[in-house]
C-alpha positions in Angstrom: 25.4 63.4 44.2 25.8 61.5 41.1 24.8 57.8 39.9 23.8 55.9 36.8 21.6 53.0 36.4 20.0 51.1 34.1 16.3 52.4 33.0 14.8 49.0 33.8 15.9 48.5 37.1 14.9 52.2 38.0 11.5 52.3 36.8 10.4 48.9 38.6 12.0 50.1 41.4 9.9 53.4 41.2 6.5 51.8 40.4 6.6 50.8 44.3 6.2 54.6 45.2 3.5 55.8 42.9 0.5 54.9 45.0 2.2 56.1 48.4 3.1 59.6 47.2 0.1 61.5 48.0 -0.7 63.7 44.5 -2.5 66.3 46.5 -1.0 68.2 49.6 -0.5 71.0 51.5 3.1 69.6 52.3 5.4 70.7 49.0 8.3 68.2 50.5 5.8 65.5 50.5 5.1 65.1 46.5 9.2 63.9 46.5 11.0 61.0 46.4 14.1 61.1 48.8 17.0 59.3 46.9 20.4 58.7 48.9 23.3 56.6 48.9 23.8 54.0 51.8 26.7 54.2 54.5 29.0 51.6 52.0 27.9 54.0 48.8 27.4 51.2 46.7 23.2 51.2 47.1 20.5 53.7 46.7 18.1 54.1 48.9 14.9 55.2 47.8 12.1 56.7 50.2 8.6 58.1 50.0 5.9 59.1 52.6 2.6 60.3 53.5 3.6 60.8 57.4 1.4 57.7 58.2 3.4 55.4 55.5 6.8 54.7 54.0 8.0 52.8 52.1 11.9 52.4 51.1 13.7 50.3 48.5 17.4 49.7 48.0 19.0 48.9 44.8 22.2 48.6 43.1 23.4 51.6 41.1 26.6 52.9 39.8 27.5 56.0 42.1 30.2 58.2 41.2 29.5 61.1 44.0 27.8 60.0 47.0 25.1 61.6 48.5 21.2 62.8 49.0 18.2 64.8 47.2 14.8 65.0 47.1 13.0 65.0 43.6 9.2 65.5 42.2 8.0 61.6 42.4 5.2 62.3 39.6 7.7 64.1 37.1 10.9 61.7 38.0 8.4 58.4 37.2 6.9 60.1 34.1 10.8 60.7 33.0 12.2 57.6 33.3 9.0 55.6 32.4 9.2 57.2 28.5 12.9 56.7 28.7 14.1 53.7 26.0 14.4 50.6 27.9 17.7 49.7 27.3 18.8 53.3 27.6 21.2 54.2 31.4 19.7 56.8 33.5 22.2 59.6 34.7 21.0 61.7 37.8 23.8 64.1 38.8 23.0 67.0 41.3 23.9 70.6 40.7 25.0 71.6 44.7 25.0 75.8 43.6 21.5 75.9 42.1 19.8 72.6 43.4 19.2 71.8 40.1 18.4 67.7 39.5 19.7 66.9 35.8 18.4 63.6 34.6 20.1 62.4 30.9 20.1 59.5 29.2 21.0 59.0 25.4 20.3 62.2 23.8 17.6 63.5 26.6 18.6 66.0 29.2 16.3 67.3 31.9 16.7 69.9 34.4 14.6 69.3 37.9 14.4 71.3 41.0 14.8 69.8 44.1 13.6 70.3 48.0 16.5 70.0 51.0 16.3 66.7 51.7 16.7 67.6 55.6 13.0 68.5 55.2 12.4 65.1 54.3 10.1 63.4 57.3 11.7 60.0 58.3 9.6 58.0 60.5 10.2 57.1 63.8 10.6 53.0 64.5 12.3 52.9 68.2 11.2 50.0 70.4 9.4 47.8 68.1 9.0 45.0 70.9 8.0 42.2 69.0 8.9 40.2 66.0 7.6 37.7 63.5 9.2 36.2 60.4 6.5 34.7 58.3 6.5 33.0 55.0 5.2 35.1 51.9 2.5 32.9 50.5 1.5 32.9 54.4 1.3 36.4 54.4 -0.6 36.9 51.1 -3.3 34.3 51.8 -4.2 35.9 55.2 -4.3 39.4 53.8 -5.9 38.2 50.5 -8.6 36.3 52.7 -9.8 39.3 54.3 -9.1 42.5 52.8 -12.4 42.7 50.2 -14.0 43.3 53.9 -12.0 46.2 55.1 -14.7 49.2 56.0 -15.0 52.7 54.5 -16.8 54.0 57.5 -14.7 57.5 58.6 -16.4 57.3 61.7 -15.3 53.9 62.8 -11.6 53.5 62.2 -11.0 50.4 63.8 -12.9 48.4 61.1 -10.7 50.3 57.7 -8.0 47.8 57.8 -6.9 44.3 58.6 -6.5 42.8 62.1 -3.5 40.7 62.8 -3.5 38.9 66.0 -3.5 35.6 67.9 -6.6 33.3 67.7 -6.4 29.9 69.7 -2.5 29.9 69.1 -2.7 30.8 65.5 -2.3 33.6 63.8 -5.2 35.3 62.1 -6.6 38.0 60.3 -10.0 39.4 60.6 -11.3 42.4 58.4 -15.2 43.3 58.7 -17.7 45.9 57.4 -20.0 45.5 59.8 -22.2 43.8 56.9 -19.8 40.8 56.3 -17.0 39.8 57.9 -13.3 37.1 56.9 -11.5 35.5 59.5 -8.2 33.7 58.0 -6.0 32.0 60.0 -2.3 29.6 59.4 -2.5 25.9 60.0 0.7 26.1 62.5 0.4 27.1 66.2 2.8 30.5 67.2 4.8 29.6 70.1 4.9 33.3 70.9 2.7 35.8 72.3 1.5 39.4 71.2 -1.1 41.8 71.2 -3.3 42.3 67.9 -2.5 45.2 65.7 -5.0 47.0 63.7 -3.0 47.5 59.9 -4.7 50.4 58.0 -6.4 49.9 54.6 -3.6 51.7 52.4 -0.6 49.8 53.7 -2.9 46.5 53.5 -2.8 47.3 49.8 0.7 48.2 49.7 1.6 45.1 51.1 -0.5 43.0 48.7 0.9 44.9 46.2 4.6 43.9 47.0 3.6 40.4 47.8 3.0 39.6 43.9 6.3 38.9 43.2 7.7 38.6 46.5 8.8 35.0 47.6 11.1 34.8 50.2 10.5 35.1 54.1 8.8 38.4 55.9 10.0 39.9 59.0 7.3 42.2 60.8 8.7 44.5 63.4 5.7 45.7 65.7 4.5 47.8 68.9 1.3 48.8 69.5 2.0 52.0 67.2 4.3 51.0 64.6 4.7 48.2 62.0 7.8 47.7 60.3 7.7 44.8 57.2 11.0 43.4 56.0 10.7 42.2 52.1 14.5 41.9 51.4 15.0 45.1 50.0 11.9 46.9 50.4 10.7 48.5 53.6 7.3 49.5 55.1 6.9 51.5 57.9 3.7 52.2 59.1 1.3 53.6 61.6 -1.5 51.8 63.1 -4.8 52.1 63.8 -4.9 53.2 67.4 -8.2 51.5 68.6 -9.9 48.8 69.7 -11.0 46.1 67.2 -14.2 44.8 68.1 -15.3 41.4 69.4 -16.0 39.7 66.8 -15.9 36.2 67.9 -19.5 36.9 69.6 -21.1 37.6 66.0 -20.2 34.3 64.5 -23.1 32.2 64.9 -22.6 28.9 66.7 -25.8 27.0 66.1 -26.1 27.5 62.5 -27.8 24.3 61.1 -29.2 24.6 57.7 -26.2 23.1 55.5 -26.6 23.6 51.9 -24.2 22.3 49.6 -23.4 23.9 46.1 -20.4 23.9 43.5 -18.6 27.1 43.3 -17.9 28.0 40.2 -21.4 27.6 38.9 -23.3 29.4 42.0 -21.4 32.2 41.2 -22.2 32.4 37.8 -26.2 32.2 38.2 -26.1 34.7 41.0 -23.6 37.0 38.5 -26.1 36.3 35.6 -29.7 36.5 37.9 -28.0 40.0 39.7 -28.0 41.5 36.3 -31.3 43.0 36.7 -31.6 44.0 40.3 -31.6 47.5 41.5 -27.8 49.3 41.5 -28.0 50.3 44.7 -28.9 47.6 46.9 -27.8 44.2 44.3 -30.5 42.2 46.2 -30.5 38.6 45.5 -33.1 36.0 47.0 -32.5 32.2 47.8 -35.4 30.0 48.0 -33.5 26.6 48.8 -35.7 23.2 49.4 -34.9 20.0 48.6 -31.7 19.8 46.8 -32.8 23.2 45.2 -31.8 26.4 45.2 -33.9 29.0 43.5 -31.9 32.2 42.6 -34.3 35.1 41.9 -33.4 39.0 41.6 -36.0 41.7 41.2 -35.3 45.0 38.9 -37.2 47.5 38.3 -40.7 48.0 36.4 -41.4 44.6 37.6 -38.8 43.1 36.2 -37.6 39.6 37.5 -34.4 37.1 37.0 -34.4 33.3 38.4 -32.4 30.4 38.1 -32.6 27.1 39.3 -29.4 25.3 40.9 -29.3 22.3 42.0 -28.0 21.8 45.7 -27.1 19.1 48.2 -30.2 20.4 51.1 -32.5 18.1 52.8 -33.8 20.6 55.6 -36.9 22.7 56.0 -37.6 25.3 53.1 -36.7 29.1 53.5 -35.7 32.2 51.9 -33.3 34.5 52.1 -31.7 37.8 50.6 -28.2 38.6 50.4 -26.3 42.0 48.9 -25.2 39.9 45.8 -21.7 41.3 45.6 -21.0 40.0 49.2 -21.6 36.4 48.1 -19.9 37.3 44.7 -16.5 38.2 46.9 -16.4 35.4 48.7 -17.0 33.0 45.9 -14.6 34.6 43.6 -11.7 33.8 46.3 -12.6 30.3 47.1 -12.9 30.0 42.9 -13.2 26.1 42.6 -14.6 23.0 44.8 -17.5 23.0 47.1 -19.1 25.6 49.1 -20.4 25.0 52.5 -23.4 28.0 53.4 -24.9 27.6 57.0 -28.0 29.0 57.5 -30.1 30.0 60.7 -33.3 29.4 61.2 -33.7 33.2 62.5 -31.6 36.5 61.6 -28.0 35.4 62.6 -25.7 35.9 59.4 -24.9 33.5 57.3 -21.4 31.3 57.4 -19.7 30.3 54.2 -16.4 28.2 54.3 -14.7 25.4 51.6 -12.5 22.4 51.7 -10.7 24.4 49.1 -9.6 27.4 51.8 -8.4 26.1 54.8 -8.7 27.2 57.9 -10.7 30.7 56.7 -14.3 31.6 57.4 -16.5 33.9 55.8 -19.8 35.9 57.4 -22.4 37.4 55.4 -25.2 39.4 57.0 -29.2 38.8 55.5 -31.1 41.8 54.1 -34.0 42.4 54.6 -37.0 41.6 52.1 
């Protein structure tokens, strides 16, 4: 195998793979890239896995010898990231010694390489249903929800994002079981399929993508497998093979304590009045009565922060305490406008949602005192 391509194009190109190449494990093959040349030989197809991910790109490239290898994906990226900008990258393989060289200007480098037959290619056969879905689309129901994916080992089903159909739209939901996002598009599906569980990593590896991404998505599913389509780049992925959890019975329906408040300058007393509480817990309390909110945060040695905000409330005075960072993420995505929070008058969790997000709900759970 032989090809040359410009330095630029390579290294953007590899940037994609960093994160899925696992840097640590007991598979040797599974450090590598896999780099081969496409049935017309006038692409390069670029591949890297972690058995439960992968993720392909094609780009142009000058080939002058058609073919396939597997190389270090740490040691090629370090390579061609300190290579000069405008320099050409020149891979050529060595078929006696499965030696890799890599020049370019007055730099030679020398690279061993694995058979690329022990590459693992995933396994996408019957992938019964199919949706093409606009970028921004994609990106606002994955952005809406994925601060809430879980860390919990133990429950699986709640470390990633679900995708299904709510009420003839699509939707996401993510929760913790402390807080919980529900985002959905504004047009009904005229189709029909069952809700997929996406796992955390390839959430992020699809948000990832989705930042310079603009054209359509095509996602390829079955109730295993999740194939996404973004023009030249490919995911492949497993999913989580569970049950997601009812959620629709947790979102509080009688929720009658409106309060009122601008955004951007709630979240900047409860950033500034958090300050002082304890690290682990980031309790903050609202006291809200008449058109008043009352931010307070207690630290330690008896150490107190509060801040008055003015709010549109006309109901019965309470109090309540919230893990500040919770109402910190949700504030930070709606950024600007109002922000409706309704309260209950007993221990149901709290509902946030804005003008300025449509169609997307957020759920915050009370602490304790």
């Amino acid at each position: 195998m032989e090809f040359s391509i410009p330095q630029k194009k390579l290294l953007e190109c590899l940037n994609h793979f960093q994160s899925v190449v696992e840097r640590r494990n007991t598979i040797p093959i599974l450090s590598n890239i896999r780099i081969v040349t496409d049935e017309q030989k006038k692409h390069l197809v670029i591949t890297a896995t972690d058995l439960a991910l992968e993720l392909s790109e094609s780009l142009q490239a000058d080939i002058k010898q058609p073919g396939g290898i597997t190389i270090p994906s740490a040691l090629f990226f370090d390579i061609i990231r300190k290579a000069p900008e405008n320099s050409n990258i020149n891979l050529k393989k060595e078929e006696k010694t499965d030696l890799i060289y890599v020049s370019f200007d007055e730099s030679k480098f020398s690279i061993p390489s694995l058979p690329i037959d022990d590459f693992p290619v995933m396994d996408v056969n019957e992938l019964d249903t199919t949706i093409e879905i606009e970028s921004t689309a994609l990106k606002t129901l994955i952005d809406h929800c994925k601060f809430c994916m879980g860390l919990d080992e133990s429950r699986q089903y709640l470390n990633g994002i679900y995708l299904h159909l709510s009420k003839n739209l699509i939707s996401t939901v993510a929760t913790d079981g402390h807080r919980l996002s529900k985002s959905s598009l504004t047009q009904d599906f005229s189709g029909d399929f069952e809700g997929i569980i996406i796992p955390k990593k390839t959430v992020f590896e699809i948000s990832k993508i989705l930042e310079d991404f603009e054209d359509k998505i095509i996602l390829n599913f079955s109730k295993t497998r999740l194939k996404v389509v973004f023009g030249e780049v490919k995911i492949i992925t497993k999913l989580i093979n569970s049950s997601f959890p009812d959620y629709e019975s947790v979102i509080p329906t009688t929720n009658d304590q409106i309060m009122i408040v601008d955004c951007k300058s709630f979240s900047e007393s409860i950033d500034r009045v958090s300050t002082i509480s304890n690290e682990k817990f980031r309790t903050v309390k609202f006291d809200v009565s008449n058109n008043v909110c009352v931010v307070s945060s207690f630290g330690t040695e008896k150490s107190i922060g509060t801040e008055n905000v003015k709010v549109d409330y006309n109901g019965p005075a309470f109090s309540i305490n919230f893990n500040s960072r919770y109402v910190l993420d949700v504030l930070n995505i709606i950024k600007e406008g109002s922000v409706k929070f309704y309260f209950s008058k007993n221990t149901a969790p709290t509902i946030l949602e804005s003008t300025s997000i449509k169609n997307t709900l957020f759920l915050i759970m009370q602490m304790r005192a």
